[in-house]
N, C-alpha and C positions, 0 to 999 in steps of 0.2 A: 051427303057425305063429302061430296068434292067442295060444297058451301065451306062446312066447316072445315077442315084442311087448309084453303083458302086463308080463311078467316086466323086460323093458328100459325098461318104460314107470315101473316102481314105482322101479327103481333110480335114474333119471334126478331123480323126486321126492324119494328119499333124499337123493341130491347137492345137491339145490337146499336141502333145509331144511338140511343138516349143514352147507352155506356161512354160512350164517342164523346158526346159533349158534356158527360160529366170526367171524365178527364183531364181535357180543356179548360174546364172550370176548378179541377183541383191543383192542377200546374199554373194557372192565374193566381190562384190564392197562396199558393206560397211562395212565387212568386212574390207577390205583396209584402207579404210576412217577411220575406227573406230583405228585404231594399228596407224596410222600415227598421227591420233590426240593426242594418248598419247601418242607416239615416242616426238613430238612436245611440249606439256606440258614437260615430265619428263627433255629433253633439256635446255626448258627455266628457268625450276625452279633450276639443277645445275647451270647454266651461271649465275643468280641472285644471287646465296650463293656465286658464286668465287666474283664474282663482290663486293659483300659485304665486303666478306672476303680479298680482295684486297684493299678495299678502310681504311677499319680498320687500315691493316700495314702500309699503308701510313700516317695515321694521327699517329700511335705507334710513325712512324718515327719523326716526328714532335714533339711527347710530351717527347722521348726521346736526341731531339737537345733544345728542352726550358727546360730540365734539364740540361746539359752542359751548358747552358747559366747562368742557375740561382747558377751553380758553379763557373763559374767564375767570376761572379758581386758578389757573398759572397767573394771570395778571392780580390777582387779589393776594397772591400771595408777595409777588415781587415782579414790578415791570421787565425785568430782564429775562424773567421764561417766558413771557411771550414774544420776544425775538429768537430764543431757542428753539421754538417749535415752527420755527421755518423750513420745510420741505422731509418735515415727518411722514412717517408712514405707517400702519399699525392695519394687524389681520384681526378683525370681528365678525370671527364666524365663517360665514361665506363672502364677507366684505371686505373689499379695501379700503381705509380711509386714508385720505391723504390732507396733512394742513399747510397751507402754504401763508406765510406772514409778508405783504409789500409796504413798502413807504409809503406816505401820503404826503402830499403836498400841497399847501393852503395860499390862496392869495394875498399879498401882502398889503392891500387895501381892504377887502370883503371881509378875509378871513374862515372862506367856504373853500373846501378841497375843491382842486383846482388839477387839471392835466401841470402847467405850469406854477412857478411858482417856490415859495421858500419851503423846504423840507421841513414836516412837524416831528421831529421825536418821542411828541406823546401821544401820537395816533399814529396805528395800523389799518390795513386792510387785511382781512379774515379770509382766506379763499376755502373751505373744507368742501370734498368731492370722494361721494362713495362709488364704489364700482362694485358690481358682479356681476357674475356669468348666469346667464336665464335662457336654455336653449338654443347653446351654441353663436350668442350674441352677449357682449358685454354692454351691462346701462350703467349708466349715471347719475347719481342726485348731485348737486352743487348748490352750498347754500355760500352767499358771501355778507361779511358785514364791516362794518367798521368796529375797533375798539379802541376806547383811549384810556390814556393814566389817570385814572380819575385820584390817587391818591400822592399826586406832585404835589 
């Protein structure tokens, strides 16, 4: 009798410690679970900002090529709007674009735009710069080019 009682007495203290350690092992695993679940949000919610923020320079790109456009259909039409679109400004959207028109000036030997040199009248430089706001920072596309009067 006092065998078994023994015997019933060890197994009841097995049970009590092996609840012990599965405890321990359910507060590990969620644990796990819990760090993984926010490893997984903070992931997803950068990938959405780049994504965003990718998708913006793309469309910059775009409102920065329908400025280049809308320079040269002023010049196609009459060289004189495109010295009117000198330090315009226009809202697209979430965008600002801005056009800025400068002189050029060619060497009077070469004939290659030149820092110095005789002023051309029938070339411009093109400065167009889009801006927006993307998280509390303002970016920038800038495209520049030259255009000239191709119908003097």
């Amino acid at each position: 009798m006092i065998f078994i009682l023994n015997k019933i007495k060890n197994k009841v203290y097995f049970l009590n410690k092996k609840q012990g350690f599965m405890a321990v092992e359910v507060l590990v695993a969620v644990s796990i679970i819990a760090v993984s679940v926010l490893a997984t949000t903070a992931v997803s919610q950068k990938a959405i900002y780049v994504s965003r923020q990718a998708f913006h320079a793309s469309q910059a790109s775009f409102v920065l090529e329908e400025g280049a456009e809308n320079v040269r259909i002023a010049r196609d039409n009459a060289w004189v709007n495109v010295v009117s679109l000198n330090n315009t400004s226009e809202q697209v959207g979430i965008f600002t674009r801005t056009t800025t028109v400068a002189s050029v000036n060619r060497d009077n030997t070469t004939k290659d735009i030149s820092v110095s040199g005789t002023d051309d009248p029938d070339t411009k430089l093109v400065t167009i710069t889009v801006s927006w706001s993307e998280g509390g920072t303002t970016l920038t596309k800038t495209l520049q080019f030259y255009i000239m009067n191709i119908f003097s």
